[in-house]
C-alpha positions as a printed NumPy array, in Angstrom:
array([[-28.501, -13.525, -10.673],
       [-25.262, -15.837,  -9.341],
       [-22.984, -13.364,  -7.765],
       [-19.305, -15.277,  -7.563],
       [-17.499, -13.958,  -4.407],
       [-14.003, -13.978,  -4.019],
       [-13.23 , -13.781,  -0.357],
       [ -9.623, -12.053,  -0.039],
       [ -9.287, -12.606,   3.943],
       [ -6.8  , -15.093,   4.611],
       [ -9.107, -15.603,   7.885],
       [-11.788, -17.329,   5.641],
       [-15.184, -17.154,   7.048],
       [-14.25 , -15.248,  10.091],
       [-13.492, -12.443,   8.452],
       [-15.155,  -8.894,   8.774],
       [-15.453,  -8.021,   4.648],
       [-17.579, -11.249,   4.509],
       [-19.846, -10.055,   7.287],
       [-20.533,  -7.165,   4.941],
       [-21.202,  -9.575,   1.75 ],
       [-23.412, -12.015,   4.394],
       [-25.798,  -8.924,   5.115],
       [-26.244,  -8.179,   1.706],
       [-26.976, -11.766,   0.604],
       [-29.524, -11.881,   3.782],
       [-30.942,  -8.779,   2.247],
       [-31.398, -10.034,  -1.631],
       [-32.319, -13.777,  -1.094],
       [-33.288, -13.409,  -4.65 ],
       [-29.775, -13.645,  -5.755],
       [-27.482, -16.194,  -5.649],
       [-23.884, -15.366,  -3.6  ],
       [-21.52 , -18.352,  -4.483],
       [-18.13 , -17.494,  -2.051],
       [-14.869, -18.985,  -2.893],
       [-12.068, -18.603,   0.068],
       [ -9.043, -17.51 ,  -2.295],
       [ -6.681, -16.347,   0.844],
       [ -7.645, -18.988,   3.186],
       [ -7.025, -21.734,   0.533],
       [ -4.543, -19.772,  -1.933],
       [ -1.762, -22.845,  -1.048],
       [ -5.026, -25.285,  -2.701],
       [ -5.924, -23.064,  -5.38 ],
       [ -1.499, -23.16 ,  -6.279],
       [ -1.376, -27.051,  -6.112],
       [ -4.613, -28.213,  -7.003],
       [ -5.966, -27.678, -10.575],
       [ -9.626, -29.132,  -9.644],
       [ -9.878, -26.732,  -7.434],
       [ -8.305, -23.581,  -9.16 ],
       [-10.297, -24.875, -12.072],
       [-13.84 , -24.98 ,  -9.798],
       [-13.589, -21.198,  -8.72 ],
       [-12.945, -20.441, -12.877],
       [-15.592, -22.356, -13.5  ],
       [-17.992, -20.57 , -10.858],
       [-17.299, -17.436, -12.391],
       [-18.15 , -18.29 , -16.095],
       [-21.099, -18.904, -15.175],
       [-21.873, -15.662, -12.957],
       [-23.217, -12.196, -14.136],
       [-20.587, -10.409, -11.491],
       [-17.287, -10.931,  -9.305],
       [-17.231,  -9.562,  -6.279],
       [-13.936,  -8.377,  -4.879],
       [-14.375,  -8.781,  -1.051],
       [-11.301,  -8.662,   0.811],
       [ -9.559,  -6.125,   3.892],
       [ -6.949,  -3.596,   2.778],
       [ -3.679,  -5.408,   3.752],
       [ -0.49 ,  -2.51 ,   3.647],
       [ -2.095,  -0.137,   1.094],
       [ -3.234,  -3.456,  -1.396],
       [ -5.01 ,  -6.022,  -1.081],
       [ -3.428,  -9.288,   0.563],
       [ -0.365, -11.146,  -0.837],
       [ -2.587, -13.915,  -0.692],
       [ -5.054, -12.335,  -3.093],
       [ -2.606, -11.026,  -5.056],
       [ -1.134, -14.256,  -5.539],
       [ -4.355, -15.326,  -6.967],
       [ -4.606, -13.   ,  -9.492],
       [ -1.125, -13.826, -10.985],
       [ -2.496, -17.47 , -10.956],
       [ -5.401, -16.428, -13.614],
       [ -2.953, -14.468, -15.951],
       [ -0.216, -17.605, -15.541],
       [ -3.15 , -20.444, -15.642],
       [ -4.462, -18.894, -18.709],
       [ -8.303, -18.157, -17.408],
       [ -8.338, -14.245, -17.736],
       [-11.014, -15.155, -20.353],
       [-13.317, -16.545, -17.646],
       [-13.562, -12.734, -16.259],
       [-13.848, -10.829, -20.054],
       [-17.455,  -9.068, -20.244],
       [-18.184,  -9.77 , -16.493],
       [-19.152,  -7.406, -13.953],
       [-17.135,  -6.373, -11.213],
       [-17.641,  -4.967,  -7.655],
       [-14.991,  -4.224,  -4.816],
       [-16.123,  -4.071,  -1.619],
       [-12.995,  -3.568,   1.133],
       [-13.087,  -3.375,   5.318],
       [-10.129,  -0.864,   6.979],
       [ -9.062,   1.746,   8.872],
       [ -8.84 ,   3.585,   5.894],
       [ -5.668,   3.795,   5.78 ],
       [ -5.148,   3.971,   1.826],
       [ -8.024,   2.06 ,   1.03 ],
       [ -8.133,   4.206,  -2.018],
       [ -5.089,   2.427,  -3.497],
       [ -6.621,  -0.611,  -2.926],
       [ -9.27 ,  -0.183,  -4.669],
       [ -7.863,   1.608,  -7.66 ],
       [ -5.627,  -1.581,  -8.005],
       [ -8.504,  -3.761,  -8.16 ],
       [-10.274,  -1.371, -10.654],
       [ -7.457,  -1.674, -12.689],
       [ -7.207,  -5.492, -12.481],
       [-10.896,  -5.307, -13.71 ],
       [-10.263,  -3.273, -16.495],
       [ -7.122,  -5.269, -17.693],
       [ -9.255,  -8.77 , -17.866],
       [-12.113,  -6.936, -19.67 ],
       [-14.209,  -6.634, -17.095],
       [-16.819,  -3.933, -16.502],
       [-16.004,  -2.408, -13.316],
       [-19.473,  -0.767, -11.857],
       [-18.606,   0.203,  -8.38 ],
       [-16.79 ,  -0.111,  -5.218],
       [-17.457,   0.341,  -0.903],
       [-15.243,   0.908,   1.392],
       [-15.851,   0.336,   4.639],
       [-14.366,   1.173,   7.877],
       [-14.63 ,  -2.307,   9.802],
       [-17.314,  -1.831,  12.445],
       [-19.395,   0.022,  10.142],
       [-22.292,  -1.996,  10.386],
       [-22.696,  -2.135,  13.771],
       [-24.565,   1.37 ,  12.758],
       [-27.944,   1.607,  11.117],
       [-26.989,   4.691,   9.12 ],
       [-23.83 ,   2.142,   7.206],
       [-26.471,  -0.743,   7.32 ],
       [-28.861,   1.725,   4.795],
       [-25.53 ,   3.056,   2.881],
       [-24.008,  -0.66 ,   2.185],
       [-28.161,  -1.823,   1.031],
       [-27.9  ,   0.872,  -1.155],
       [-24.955,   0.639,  -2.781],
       [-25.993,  -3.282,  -3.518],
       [-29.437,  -1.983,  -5.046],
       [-27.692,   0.581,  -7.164],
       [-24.73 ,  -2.68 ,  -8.395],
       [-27.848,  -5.178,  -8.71 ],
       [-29.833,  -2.506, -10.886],
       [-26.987,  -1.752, -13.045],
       [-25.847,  -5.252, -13.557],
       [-29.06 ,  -6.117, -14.35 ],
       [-30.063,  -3.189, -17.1  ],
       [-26.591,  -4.338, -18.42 ],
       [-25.58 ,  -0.635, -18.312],
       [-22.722,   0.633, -19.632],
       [-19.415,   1.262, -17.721],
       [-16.527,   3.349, -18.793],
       [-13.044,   1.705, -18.612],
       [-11.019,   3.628, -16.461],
       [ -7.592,   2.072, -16.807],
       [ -6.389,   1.788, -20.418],
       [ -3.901,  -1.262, -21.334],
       [ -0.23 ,  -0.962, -20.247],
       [  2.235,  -0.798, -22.911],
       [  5.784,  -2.361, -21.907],
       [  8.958,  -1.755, -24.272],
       [ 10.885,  -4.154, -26.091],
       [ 14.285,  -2.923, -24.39 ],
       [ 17.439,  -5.018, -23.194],
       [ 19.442,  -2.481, -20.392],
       [ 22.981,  -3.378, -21.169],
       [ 24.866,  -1.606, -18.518],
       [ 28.636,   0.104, -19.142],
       [ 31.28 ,  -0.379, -16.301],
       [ 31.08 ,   2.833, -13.264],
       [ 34.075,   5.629, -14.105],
       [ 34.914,   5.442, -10.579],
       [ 33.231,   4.065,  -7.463],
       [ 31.398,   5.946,  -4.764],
       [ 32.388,   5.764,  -1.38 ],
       [ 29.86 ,   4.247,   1.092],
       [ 31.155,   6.609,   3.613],
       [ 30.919,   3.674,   6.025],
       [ 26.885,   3.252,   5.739],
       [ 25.093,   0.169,   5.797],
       [ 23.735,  -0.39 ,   2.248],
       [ 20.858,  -3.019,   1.623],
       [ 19.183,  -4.429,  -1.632],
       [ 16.283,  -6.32 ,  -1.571],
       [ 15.509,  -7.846,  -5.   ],
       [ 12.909, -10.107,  -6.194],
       [ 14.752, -11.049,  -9.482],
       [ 13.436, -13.874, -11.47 ],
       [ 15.261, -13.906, -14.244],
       [ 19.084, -13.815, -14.256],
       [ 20.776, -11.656, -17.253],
       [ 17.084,  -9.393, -17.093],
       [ 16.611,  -6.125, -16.847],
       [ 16.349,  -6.171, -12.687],
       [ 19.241,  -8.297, -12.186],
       [ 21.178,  -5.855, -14.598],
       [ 20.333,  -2.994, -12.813],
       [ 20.627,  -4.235,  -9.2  ],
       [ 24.402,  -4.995, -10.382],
       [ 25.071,  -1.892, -11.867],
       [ 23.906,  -0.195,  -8.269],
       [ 26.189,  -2.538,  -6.397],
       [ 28.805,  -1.871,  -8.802],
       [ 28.547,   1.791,  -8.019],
       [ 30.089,   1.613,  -4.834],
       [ 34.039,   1.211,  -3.72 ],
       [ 32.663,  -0.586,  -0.401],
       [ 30.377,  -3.622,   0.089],
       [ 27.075,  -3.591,  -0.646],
       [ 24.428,  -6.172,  -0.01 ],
       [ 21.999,  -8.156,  -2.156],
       [ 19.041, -10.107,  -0.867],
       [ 16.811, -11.788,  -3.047],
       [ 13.092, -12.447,  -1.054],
       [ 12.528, -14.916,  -3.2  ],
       [ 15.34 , -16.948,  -1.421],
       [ 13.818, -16.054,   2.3  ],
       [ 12.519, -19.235,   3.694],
       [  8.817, -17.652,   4.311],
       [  6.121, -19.851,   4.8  ],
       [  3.435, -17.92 ,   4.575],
       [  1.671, -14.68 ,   4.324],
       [  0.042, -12.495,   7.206],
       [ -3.094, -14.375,   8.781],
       [ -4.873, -11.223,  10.033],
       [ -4.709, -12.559,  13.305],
       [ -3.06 ,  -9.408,  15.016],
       [ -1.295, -11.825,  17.746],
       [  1.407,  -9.556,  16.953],
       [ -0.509,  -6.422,  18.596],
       [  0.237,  -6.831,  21.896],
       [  4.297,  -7.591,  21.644],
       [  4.89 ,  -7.708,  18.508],
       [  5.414, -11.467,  18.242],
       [  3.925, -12.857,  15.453],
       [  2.596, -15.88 ,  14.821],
       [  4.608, -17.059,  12.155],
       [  7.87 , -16.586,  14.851],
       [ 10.416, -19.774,  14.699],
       [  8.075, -20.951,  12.095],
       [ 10.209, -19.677,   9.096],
       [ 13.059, -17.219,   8.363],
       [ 11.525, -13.911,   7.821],
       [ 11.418, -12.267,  11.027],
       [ 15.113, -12.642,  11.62 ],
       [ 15.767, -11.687,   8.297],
       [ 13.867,  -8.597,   8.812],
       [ 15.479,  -7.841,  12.443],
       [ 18.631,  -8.223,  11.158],
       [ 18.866,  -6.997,   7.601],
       [ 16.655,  -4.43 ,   7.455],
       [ 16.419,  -2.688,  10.607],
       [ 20.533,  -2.782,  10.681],
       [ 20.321,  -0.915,   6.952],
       [ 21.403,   3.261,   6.338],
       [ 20.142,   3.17 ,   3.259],
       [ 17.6  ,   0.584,   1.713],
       [ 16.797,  -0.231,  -1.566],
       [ 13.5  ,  -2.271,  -3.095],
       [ 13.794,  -3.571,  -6.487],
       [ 11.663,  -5.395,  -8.115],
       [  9.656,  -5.994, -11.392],
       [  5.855,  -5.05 , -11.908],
       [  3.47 ,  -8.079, -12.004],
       [ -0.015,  -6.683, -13.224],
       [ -0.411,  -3.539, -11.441],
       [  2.079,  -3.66 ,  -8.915],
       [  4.953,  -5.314,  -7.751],
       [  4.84 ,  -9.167,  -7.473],
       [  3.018, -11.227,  -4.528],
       [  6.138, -12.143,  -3.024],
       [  6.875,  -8.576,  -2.707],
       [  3.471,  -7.632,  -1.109],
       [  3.856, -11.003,   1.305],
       [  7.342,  -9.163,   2.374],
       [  5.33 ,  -6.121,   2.82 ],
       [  2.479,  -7.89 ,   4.954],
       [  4.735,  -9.951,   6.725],
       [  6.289,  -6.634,   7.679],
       [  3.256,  -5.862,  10.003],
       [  4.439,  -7.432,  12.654],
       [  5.534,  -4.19 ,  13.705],
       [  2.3  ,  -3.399,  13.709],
       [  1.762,   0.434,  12.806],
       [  5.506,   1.612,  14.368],
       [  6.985,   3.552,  11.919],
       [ 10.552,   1.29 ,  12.157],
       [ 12.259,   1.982,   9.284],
       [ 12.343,   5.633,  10.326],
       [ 15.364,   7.822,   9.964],
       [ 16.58 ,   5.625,   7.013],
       [ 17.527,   6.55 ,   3.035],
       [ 14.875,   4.169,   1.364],
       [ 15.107,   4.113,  -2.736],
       [ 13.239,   1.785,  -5.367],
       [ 14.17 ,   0.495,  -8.65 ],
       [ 11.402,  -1.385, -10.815],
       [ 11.727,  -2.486, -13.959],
       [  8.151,  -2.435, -15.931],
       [  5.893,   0.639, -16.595],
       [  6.182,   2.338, -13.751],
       [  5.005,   5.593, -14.668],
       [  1.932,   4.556, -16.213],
       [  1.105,   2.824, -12.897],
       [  0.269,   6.487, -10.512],
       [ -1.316,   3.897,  -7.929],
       [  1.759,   1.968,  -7.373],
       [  4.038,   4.856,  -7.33 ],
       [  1.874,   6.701,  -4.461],
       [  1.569,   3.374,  -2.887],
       [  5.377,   2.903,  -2.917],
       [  5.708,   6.791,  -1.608],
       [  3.139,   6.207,   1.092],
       [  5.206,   3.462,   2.392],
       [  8.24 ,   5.509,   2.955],
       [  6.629,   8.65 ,   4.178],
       [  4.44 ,   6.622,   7.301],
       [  7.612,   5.097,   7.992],
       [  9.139,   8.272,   8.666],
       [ 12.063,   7.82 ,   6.07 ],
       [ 13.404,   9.792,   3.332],
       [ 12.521,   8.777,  -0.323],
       [ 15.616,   8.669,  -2.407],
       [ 14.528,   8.317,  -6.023],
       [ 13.016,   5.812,  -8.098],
       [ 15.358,   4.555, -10.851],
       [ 13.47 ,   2.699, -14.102],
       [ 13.5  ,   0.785, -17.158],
       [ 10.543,   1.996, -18.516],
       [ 12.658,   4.779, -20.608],
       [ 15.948,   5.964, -21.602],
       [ 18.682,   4.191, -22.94 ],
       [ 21.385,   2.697, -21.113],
       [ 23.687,   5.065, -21.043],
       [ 20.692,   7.06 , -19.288],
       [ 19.651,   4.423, -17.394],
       [ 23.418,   4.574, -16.514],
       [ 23.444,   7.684, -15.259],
       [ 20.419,   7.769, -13.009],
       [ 21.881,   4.697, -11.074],
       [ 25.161,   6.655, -10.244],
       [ 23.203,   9.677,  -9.261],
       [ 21.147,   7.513,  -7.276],
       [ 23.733,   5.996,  -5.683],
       [ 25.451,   9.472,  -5.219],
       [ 22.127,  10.721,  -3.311],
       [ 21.914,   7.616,  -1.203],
       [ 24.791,   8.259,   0.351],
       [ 25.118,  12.228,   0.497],
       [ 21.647,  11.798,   2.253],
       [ 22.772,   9.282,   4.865],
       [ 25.389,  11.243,   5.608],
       [ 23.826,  14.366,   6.116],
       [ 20.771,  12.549,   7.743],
       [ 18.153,  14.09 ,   5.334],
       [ 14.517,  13.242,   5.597],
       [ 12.155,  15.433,   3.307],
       [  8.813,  16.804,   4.941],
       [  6.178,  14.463,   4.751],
       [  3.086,  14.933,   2.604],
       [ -0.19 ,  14.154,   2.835],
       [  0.722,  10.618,   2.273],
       [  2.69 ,  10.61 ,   5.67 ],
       [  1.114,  13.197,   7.643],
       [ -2.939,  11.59 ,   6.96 ],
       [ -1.546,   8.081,   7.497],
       [ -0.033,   8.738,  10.535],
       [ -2.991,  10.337,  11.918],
       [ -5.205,   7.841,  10.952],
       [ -3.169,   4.966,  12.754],
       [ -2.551,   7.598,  15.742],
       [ -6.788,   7.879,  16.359],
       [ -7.26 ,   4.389,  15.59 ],
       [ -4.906,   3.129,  18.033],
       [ -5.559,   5.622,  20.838],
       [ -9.278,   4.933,  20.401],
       [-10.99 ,   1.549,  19.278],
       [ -7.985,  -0.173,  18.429],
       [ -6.1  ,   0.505,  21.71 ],
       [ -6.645,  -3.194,  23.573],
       [ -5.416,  -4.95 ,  20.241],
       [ -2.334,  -2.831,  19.752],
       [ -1.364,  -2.285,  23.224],
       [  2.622,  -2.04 ,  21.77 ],
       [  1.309,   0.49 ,  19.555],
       [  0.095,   2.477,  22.483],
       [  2.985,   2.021,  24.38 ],
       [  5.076,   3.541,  21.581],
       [  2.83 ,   6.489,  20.6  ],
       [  3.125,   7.51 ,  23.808],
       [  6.644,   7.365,  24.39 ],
       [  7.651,   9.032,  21.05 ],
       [  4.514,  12.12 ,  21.252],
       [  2.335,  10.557,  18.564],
       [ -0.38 ,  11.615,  20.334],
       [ -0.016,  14.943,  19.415],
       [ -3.621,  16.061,  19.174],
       [ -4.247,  19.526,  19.039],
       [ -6.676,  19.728,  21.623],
       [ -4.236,  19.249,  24.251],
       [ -2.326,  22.691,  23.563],
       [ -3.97 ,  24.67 ,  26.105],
       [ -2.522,  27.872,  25.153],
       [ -3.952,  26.797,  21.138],
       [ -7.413,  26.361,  23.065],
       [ -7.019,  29.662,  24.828],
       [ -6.218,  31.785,  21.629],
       [ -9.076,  30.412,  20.043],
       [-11.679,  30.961,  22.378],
       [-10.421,  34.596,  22.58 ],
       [-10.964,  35.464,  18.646],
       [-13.596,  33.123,  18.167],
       [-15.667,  35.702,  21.136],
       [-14.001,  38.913,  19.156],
       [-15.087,  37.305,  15.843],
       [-18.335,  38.011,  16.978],
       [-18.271,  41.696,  16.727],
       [-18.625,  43.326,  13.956],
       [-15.735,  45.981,  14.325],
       [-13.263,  43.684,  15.559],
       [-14.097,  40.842,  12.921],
       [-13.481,  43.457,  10.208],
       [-10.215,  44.145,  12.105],
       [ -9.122,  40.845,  12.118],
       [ -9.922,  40.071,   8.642],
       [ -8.469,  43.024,   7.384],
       [ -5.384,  42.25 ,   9.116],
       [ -4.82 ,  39.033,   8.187],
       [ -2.701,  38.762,   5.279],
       [ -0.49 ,  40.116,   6.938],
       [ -0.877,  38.895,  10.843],
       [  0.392,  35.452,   9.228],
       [  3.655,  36.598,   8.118],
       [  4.265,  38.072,  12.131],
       [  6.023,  34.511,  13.576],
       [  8.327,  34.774,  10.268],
       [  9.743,  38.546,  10.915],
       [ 12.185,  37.411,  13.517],
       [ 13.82 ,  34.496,  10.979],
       [ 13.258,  36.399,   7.698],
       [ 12.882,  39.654,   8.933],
       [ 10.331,  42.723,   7.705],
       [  9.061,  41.932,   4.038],
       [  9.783,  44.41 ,   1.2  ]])
C-alpha cells in the first residue's frame, strides 16, 4: 500500500521521528513510504502551488497519512501547524476525507499526549479515520525491546488499514456561534497599582471579536496598558530544532530578526501577561505556536515565573479540553499563576463585559499580593520530567539548563534526603513483623494527621 508521510521536523531528513518511520519502511519493503518534508520546506509549500499541490496530490492517491513529527512546546511544530491551516485555506481538506491516519511523535514526553490528541482531532475534522498513534521517547530505538514495540504497532496499523476496519471518531465537529461582542464603556477604571501590564494579541481582523475584547481589557484600566500584536514582530522563522540555544541560550535565529529582543524586553519586563488570540482548527493560530517555539530559547527555564499570566480566545474554547490543558500546562511549568480565561464562546456582552473587569480586577489584586496557585499535575510532572532529562541524558546539550537547576534546587530528588532514606529503612525492617505491621497499619489514619496538630491543633 503507498503510505504518504508527512515529516513535521523542521530538521528534514536529519531528524529523529524519521529514523523511526525509516525502520519501519526497512521492515515492510512491501509497502510503499512516499515522505514529504512539510517543516523543512513549509516557506515552499506557502509560495509555491506546484509544490503544495504535489504533496495533495501524493496523498489522494495513498491508503494512509502518516503524522511523523517531534512534540515542539506541548503541539506539534509551528511549522506543521502552519501546514495544516494551508489545507483548510487552499481548499484540499477533501484530499484527506476517508483516508487513514497514523501519528507517530519523538519527545521527552513532556505532553506528548496533547500532541497527539491535537492531531487526532485534526484527523477527525478532515474525515479521516484515525487508527492509532506511538509515542516515542527519542532514543527509543537504540533498544531492542522499542525496536519489537514500534514493529508491532506498524503490523497492527498495516493490518487494520488493510481489512479496512472500522474506526470510531473521537472528536465530534466544533460548533462556533454567530455572535458580534459589542462592548459597553468601563463604570470606572482599575488602578494598575503601578504593575507592568502586557497584551499579546494575534488579531486579524480589526472591529472582530479579539480586537473588541483586547480593547475592552485595556480600557479597564486608569493607567497604561500595552498591546502587542505578534503578527507585527519581524520573525523570520520558526524554531529549527537545532538546540544551539542549549548551551547559552543564544539562539540561532539571534540578530537575524526581532523576536528575541522583543521577548527580553516585553515579556520578561511584564507583572501581569496576557495571550489573546483566536482558535485556528484546534488551537490557537501558527503564528501563535511559532511565538511559543521561538520561546525555547530559554530552553526548559521556567522564565516567566512569579508572573500573573491570563488568556482571552475568542472561538470554542471550551469544546477544545486539549487546548485549554495545553494553555494551563504552559503557565504552571513556568511557575506562574493562571489568572482566568475570558471567552467569546458564550454569554452576551454585557457578560462578556463583566468577566473582563473581573479579570482585570484579579490581574492586578494578584500582582499585588504576589499570588501563585499550587501547581498541579500539569506543573509538578512537567517539571520533573525536564528536571531527569536534563540532569541525565540531556545534560551536555543543555548545559544552561544544568547550571540553573542547580542554582535554584531543581534537583530536588528525594533520594538525597538522608533523614527520608533513614525513616524508611526503619519501617520498611518493622513492616516485616507481623505485630508491628499491624501496629503501624492500625495507626495510620491517624499517624498522618501528627505534623498537622501543632498548626491546626488536636482534631474533634
Amino acid at each position: 500500500m503507498k503510505i504518504t508521510v508527512l515529516n513535521g521536523s523542521p530538521k528534514g531528513k536529519a531528524s529523529v521521528t524519521m529514523q523511526y518511520v525509516r525502520y519501519i519502511q526497512q521492515n515492510h519493503p512491501e509497502h510503499e513510504f512516499v515522505v514529504h518534508n512539510i517543516s523543512y520546506e513549509i516557506k515552499k509549500l506557502e509560495k509555491n502551488t506546484a509544490a503544495f499541490d504535489a504533496v495533495i496530490a501524493d496523498i489522494k492517491t495513498s491508503r494512509a497519512v502518516l503524522w511523523a513529527t517531534p512534540v515542539y512546546v506541548c503541539l506539534v511544530p509551528s511549522q506543521y501547524k502552519r501546514f495544516i491551516e494551508l489545507v483548510h485555506d487552499k481548499k484540499a481538506a477533501r484530499a484527506f476525507a476517508g483516508k487513514y491516519a497514523v501519528s507517530l511523535t519523538t519527545s521527552i514526553h513532556f505532553f506528548d499526549n496533547t500532541a497527539h490528541e491535537y492531531l487526532n482531532a485534526i484527523s477527525d475534522d478532515l474525515g479521516m479515520k484515525f487508527a492509532g498513534s506511538y509515542s516515542a521517547d527519542m532514543f527509543d530505538l537504540v533498544h531492542r525491546l522499542h525496536q519489537a514495540k514500534v514493529l508491532q504497532f506498524a503490523e497492527d496499523i498495516f493490518t487494520v488499514i488493510e481489512e479496512k476496519r472500522p474506526v470510531a471518531k473521537k472528536y465530534l465537529s466544533l460548533k462556533t456561534r454567530a455572535f458580534a461582542y459589542v462592548p459597553s464603556k468601563p463604570a470606572g477604571k482599575i488602578d494598575t497599582a503601578g504593575k507592568n501590564i502586557v497584551v499579546c494579541t494575534d488579531v486579524s481582523k480589526k472591529g472582530g471579536n479579539l480586537d473588541k475584547m483586547v480593547s475592552r481589557f485595556r480600557d479597564a484600566f486608569g493607567g497604561h496598558v500595552d498591546v502587542f500584536n505578534i503578527r507585527d514582530i519581524n520573525i523570520k522563522g520558526g524554531c529549527l530544532g537545532c538546540i544551539k540555544c542549549g548551551y547559552d541560550n543564544v539562539c540561532a535565529w539571534t540578530g537575524k530578526d526581532d523576536f528575541i529582543d522583543f521577548f527580553n524586553s516585553r515579556i520578561i519586563c511584564a507583572d501581569i501577561l496576557i495571550l489573546a488570540g483566536e482558535i485556528r482548527d484546534r488551537y490557537l493560530s501558527w503564528q501563535w505556536k511559532q511565538f511559543f517555539d521561538r520561546s525555547f530559547f530559554n530552553t526548559h527555564r521556567p522564565v516567566l515565573k512569579g508572573k500573573q499570566i491570563g488568556f482571552i480566545v475568542s472561538g470554542p474554547l471550551g469544546q477544545i479540553p486539549n487546548l485549554r490543558q495545553i494553555l494551563e500546562a504552559y503557565t504552571q511549568w513556568h511557575q506562574a499563576n493562571l489568572i482566568d480565561f475570558v471567552i467569546d464562546e458564550t454569554g452576551t456582552s454585557r457578560e462578556i463585559d463583566a468577566r473582563i473587569d473581573s479579570f482585570a480586577k484579579r490581574a492586578v489584586e494578584y500582582a499585588s499580593r504576589g499570588y501563585l496557585r499550587p501547581a498541579t499535575f500539569l506543573g509538578v510532572g512537567g517539571t520533573k520530567i525536564f528536571r531527569d532529562d536534563v540532569y541525565g541524558k540531556l545534560r551536555f546539550a543543555f548545559l544552561s539548563d544544568h547550571a540553573y537547576y542547580k542554582k535554584h534546587g531543581v534537583y530536588d530528588f528525594p533520594h538525597k534526603n538522608y533523614k527520608m532514606r533513614l525513616t524508611n529503612a526503619m519501617f520498611t525492617l518493622m513492616m516485616r513483623i507481623p505485630k508491628f505491621r499491624k501496629k503501624i497499619i492500625g495507626g495510620m489514619k491517624y499517624g498522618m494527621l501528627q505534623p498537622f496538630k501543632r498548626i491546626v491543633g488536636e482534631w474533634r
